[in-house]
N, C-alpha and C positions, 0 to 999 in steps of 0.2 A: 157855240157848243151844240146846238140843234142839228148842225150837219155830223157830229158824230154819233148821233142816229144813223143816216144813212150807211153806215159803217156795219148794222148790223142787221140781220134777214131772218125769213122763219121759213121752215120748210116741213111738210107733215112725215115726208119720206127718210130725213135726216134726224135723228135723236128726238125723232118724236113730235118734232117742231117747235123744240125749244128754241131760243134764242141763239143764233149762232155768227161768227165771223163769216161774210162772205165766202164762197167757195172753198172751205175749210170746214173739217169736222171737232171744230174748237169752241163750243161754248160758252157766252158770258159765264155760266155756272162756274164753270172750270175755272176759268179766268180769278174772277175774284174768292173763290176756293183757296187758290195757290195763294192769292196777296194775304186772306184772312189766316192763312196758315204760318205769313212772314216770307212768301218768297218777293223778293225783289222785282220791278219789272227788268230790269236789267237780265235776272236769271233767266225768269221766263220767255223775254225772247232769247236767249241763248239756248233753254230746252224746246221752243219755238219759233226757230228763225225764219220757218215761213209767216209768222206775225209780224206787222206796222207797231211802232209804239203807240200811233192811235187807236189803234187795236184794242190794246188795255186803257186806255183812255176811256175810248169806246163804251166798253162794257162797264165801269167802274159808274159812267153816267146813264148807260140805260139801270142798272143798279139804282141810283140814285131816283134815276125818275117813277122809277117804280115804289118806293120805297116812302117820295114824300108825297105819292098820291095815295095812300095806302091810309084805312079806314083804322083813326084808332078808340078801340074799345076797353071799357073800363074793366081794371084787373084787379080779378077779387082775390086775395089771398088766402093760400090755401089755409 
């Protein structure tokens, strides 16, 4: 799973330097935006066929790796 890291780059000049698909202006963001919204990967490579299904792989686990190294703090109710 750790080589679908290499799947994805950072660049200051491109969206700021968000996370993104190699040589594409396609965002992890974007990526699991679409899936969080209910599209299919199927759709989304079809409304992005210059994407790999690893692609959405890709981002769905930098996604994760982000998420279970992530600091959690106690939530006071409002």
């Amino acid at each position: 799973m750790e080589d679908l890291l290499k799947r994805i780059t950072f660049n200051k000049a491109v969206l700021g330097g968000k996370p993104l698909i190699p040589d594409l202006r396609i965002s992890v963001e974007m990526i699991v935006e679409l899936l969080a919204k209910g599209a299919t990967p199927q759709e989304i490579l079809e409304d992005f066929p210059e994407l790999d299904p690893a692609d959405i792989l890709a981002a769905l686990f930098y996604a994760y790796q982000m998420l279970s190294s992530e600091t959690i703090y106690e939530r006071i109710a409002a």
